[in-house]
MARLUM-547320 format. One record per residue (C-alpha): residue in three letters; z, y, x. Coordinates in steps of 0.2 Angstrom, whole numbers. Layout:
<rs>
   residuo       z       y       x
       ala       Z       Y       X
...
</rs>
This chain:
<rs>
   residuo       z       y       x
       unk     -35      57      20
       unk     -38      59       4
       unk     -41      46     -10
       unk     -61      47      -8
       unk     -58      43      11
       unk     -45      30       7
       unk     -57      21      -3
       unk     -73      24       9
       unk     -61      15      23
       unk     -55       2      10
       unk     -71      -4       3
       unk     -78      -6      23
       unk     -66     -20      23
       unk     -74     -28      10
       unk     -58     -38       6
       unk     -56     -46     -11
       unk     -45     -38     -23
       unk     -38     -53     -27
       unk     -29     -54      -9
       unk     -20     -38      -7
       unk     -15     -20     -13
       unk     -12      -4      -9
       unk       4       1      -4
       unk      16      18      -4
       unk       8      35      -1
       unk     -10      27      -7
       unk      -2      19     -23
       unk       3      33     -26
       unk     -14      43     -24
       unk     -22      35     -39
       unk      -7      40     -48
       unk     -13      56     -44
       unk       6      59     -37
       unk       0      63     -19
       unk     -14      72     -14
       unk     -15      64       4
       unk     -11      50      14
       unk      -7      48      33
       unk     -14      29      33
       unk     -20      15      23
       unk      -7       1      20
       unk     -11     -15      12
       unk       0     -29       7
       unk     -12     -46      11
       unk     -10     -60       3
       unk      -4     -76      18
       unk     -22     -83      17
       unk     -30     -68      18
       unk     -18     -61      35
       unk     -24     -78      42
       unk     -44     -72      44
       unk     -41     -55      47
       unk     -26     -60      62
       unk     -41     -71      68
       unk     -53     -57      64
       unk     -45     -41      72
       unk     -35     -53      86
       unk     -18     -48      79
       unk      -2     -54      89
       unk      15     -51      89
       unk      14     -34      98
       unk       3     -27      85
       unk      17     -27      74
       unk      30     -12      70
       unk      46     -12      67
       unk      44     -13      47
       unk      32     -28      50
       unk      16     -21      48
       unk       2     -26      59
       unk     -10     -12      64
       unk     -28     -16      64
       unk     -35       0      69
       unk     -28      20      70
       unk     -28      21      51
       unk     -25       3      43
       unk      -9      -7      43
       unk      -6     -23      33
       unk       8     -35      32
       unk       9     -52      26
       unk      17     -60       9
       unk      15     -74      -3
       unk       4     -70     -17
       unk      17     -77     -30
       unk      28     -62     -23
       unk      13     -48     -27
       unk      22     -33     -35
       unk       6     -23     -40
       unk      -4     -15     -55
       unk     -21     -10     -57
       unk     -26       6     -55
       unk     -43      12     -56
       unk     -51      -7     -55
       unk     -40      -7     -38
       unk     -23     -17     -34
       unk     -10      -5     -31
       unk       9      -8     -28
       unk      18      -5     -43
       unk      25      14     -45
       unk      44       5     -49
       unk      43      -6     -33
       unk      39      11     -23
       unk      53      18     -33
       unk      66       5     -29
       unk      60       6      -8
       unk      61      27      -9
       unk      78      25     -16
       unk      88      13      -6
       unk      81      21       9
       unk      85      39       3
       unk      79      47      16
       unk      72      66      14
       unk      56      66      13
       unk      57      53      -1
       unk      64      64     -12
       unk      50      75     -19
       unk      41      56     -20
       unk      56      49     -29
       unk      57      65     -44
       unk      39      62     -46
       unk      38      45     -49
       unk      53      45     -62
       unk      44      59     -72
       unk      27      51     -73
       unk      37      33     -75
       unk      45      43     -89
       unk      29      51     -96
       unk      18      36     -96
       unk      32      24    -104
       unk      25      11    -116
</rs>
């Protein structure tokens, strides 16, 4: 999806900014260093995975093997404190912090971070304060 269909799916949620952000490949969408994105995933904030397990009846076996918990086809979200948030704002939205996508892409090394991985150090390096 695209990052107009990212945020149509986001915004049916109606969650409150305060509560979450947007991680990986949709970061990285309103960076504008990825054109696509195969799914929506959000970081929620403890109090916020409390209504929505209730909400979308999450269990244990709606969880992978990263701990994510998928609520539908397209949206998975996993759990954390707020105090450990690692997020920016980008376009009035919370999104994960280009750096902490970074340090993730790098320790895992895998191939297909690679291209991710060169783009994020050039526009880290371009938009340095």
């Amino acid at each position: 999806m695209n990052k107009e269909e990212l945020l149509e799916l986001l915004n049916s949620l109606n969650l409150p900014k305060t509560e979450y952000y947007i991680l990986s490949s949709g970061s990285m969408l309103f960076y504008g260093l990825r054109d696509v994105a195969q799914d929506l995933d959000l970081c929620v904030s403890n109090e916020l995975f409390k209504q929505l397990k209730e909400k979308y009846n999450l269990n244990e076996s709606d969880k992978n093997d990263y701990g994510f918990y998928h609520i539908s086809e397209k949206i998975e979200i996993v759990p954390n404190s707020k105090e450990n948030f690692k997020m920016d704002y980008k376009d009035g939205y919370p999104v994960e912090s280009l750096s902490n996508i970074l340090a993730f892409k790098e320790k895992r090394n895998a191939a297909k971070d690679q291209k991710d991985i060169e783009n994020i150090k050039k526009y880290l390096k371009n938009n340095a304060n």
